[in-house]
N, C-alpha and C positions, 0 to 999 in steps of 0.2 A: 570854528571856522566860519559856521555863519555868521556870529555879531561882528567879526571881523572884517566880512566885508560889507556886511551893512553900516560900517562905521571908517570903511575905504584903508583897513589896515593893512600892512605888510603881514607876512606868513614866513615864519622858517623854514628852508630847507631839508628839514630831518633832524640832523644833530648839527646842520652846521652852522657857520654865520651868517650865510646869506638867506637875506629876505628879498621875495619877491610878491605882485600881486597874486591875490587867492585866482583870479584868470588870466591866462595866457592867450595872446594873440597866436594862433598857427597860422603862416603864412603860405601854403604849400600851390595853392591855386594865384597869384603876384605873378604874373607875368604870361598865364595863356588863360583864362576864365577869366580874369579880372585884368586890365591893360594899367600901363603904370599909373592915371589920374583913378582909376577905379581904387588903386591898391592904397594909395595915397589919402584918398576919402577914409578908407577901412583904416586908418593909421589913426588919421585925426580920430577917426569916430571914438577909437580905442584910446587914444589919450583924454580924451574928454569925459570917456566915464573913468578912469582911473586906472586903467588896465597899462601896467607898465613892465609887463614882459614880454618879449617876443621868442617866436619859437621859429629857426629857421632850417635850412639843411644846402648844402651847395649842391644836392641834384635837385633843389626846387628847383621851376616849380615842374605839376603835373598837369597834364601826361610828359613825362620826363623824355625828350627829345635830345641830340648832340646839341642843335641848333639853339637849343632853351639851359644848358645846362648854368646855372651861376647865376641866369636873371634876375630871381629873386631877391639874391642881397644885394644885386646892383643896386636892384628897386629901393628895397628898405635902405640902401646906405647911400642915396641921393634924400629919401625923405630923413634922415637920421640927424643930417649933419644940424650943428647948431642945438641936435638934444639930445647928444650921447650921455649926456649925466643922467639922465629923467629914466634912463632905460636900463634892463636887463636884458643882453641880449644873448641868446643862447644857440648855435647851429651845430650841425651835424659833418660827420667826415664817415667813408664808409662804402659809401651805394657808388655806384656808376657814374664817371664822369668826364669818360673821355675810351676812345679804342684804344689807347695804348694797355701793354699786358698789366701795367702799375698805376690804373686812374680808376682802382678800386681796393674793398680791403684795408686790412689794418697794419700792410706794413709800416715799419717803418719811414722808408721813402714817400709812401703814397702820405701816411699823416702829416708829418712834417710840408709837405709841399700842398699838402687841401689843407692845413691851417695858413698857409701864407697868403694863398689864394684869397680864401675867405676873408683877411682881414683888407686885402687889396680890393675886393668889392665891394667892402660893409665900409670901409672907409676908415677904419678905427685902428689904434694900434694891439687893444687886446679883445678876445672872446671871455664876456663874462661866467658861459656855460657849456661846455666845448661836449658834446653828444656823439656817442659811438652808434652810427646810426642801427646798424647788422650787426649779428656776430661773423666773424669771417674764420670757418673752419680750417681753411689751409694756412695761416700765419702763430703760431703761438704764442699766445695771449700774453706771455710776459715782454716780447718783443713790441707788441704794440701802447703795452700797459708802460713801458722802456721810454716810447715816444713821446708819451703823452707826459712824460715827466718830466725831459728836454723840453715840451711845449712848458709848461708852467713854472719851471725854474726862471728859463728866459724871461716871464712874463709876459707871453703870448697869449695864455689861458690862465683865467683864474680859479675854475671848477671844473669837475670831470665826470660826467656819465654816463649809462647805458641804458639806450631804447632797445626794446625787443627781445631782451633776453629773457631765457626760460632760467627754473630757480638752479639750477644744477649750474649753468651758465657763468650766474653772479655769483657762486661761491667759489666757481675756482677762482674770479678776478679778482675776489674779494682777499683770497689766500695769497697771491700773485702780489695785492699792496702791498701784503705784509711783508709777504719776505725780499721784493725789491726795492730798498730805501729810497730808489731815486723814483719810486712808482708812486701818484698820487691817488689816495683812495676815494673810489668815485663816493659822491655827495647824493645822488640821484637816478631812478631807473624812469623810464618813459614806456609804461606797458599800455596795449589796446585794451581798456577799460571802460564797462557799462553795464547797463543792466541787462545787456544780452550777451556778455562777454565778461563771467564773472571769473574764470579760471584760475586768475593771476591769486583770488582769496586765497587758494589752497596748498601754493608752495612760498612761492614768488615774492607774496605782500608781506606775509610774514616772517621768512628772511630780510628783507629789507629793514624794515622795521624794527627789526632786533638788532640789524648792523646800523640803524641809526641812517638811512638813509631816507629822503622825501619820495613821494609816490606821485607823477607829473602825467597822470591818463592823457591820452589822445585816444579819439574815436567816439566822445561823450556820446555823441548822439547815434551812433551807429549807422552812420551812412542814411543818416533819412529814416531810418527806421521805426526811430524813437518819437522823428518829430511827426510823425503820420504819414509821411508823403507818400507810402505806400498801400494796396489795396491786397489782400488774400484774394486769387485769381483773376485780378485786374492786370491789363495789360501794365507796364513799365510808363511813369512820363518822360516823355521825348526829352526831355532838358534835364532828368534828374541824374543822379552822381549812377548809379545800376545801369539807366541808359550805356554810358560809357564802357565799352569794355576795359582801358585801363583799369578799372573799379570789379571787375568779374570774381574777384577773390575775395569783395567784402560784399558782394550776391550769395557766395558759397558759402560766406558766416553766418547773414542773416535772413538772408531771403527764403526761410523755411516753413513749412506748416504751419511747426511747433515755437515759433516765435511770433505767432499774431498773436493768440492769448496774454501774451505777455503786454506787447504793445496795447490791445485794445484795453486792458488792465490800467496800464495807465494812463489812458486817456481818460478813462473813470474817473481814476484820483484826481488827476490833473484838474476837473471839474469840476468835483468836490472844493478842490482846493484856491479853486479862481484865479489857475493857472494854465499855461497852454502845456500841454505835454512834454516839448523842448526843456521850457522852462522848470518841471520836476525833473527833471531825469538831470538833469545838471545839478538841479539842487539836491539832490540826494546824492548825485558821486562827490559833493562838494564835503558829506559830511562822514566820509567813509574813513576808517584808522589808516590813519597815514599819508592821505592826499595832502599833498602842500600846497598843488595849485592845480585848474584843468585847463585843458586846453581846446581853446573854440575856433573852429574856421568860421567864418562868414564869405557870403558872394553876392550880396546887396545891401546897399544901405537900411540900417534899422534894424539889422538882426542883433547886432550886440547890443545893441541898447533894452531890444524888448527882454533878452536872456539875461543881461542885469538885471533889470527891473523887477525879474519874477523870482532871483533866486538871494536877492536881496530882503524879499519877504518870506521867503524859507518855503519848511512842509512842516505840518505839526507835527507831533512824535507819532499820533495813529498810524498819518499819512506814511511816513518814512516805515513804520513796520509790515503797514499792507505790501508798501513794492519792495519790502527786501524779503518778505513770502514770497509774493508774486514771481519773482524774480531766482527763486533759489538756487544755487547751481545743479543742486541733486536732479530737478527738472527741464533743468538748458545747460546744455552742451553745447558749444558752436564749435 
């Protein structure tokens, strides 16, 4: 994976055909953090170092408001037009997108109508990577697994899969492709992964894996965590992502005791290594079994570019065994 993208190559899906870049632009902040010339900068910046997948969802962006629902792929599909070739573009259906009782969920109805949506925003006629954002316990699974089959026959979607699931999750969906011919077998899972959130090792990765599917982390950095921006009994900074309560839920993953050691670990390496902290912790989930690609927010100019820069020149092999010690699950739990 590394010489791969120190050499700007495409990366497979798992077992499938599709290649995308080894990083993904996450665009979840496009429309209230970032205003649309902001979001647009962060577009360019990402096609300039080479990064040609995007990661979206129709309840971007956050803090998910009625008033904000869908902005995001307005945004990206005002910047799009004239480079739909160049791109991978991948969104989500699923999370909350309106009060009525069906503007959530995996029914039927609700997919069919949040893929037409979404291609009515992005501008395009198909989704290259169509992401179940939630599992949704009240619909069953082959009904929505049903929809998404409808989407990709049409030619509305051309790949299908699922963020968030737990391993128990993706083998029923898994079983569900099988035995509903008109069901498309998802290509791809989207778990919260990193070196403070290693869980997904122990069921999850390795189902996948065996079912032949790519592993597409979001959360690399853990909310700031990773990149230092927090202090062991220092107040919160006013402007960071934990400030937010929206974000209170990714306080309660990693905002703990027993995850400073880890952090200030590798800030260590990171040092060693003539890298910023950000910069390892990317490059190491970059070289884990089964990542196909990760995915980075940014919300100023020049963070993609320095996160290139450092995971472009890697981590030696010491470096990478220290923080996947460091890092063990046996001793972090989130």
């Amino acid at each position: 994976m590394m010489d791969r993208l120190r050499a700007g190559q495409a990366v497979q899906v798992g077992r499938s055909g599709l290649r995308v870049s080894p990083l993904c632009l996450g665009t979840m902040l496009f429309g209230t953090y970032l205003d649309e010339a902001a979001s647009a900068a962060m577009l360019d910046e990402a096609l300039g170092l080479g990064i040609s997948f995007l990661d979206l969802a129709d309840r971007y962006p956050v803090p998910p408001r009625s008033e904000h629902f869908g902005r995001t792929e307005e945004i990206v599909g005002r910047w799009l037009r004239d480079r739909r070739q160049e791109f991978v573009v991948a969104t989500k259906f699923g999370g909350r997108v309106g009060a009525g009782a069906n503007d959530v969920g995996g029914s039927r109805k609700h997919v069919i109508e949040a893929c037409e949506a979404s291609l009515r925003r992005l501008g395009i006629d198909h989704i290259d990577l169509y992401w179940m954002h939630m599992p949704d316990l009240g619909t069953p699974i082959e009904e929505t697994m049903e929809a998404v089959g409808h989407l990709q026959a049409a030619g509305k979607i051309l790949y299908f899969g699922f963020s968030n699931v737990n391993a128990a999750q993706l083998s029923v969906a898994l079983s569900e492709s099988v035995e509903l011919r008109c069901a498309p077998r998802p290509v791809a899972i989207q778990p919260r992964y990193n070196l403070l959130a290693r869980t997904p090792e122990a069921q999850l990765l390795p189902l996948a894996m065996s079912s032949g599917l790519g592993v597409v982390p979001y959360n690399p950095l853990a909310g700031g965590m990773l990149g230092g921006q927090y202090r062991q009994g220092q107040p919160l900074p006013p402007s960071s992502r934990f400030a937010d309560e929206y974000f209170a839920i990714d306080r309660g993953h990693y905002l703990l005791d027993r995850a400073f050691p880890v952090v200030e670990g590798l800030a260590d390496i990171a040092r060693q290594e003539d890298l910023t902290p950000a910069q390892a912790a990317v490059a190491w989930l970059l070289t884990r079994p089964g990542v196909s690609s990760v995915i980075l927010g940014a919300s100023r100019p020049g963070q993609l570019a320095q996160i290139v820069a450092g995971v472009r020149r890697g981590l030696s092999p010491g470096a990478l065994q220290r923080l996947d010690k460091l890092s063990d699950p046996s001793h972090w739990s989130p």
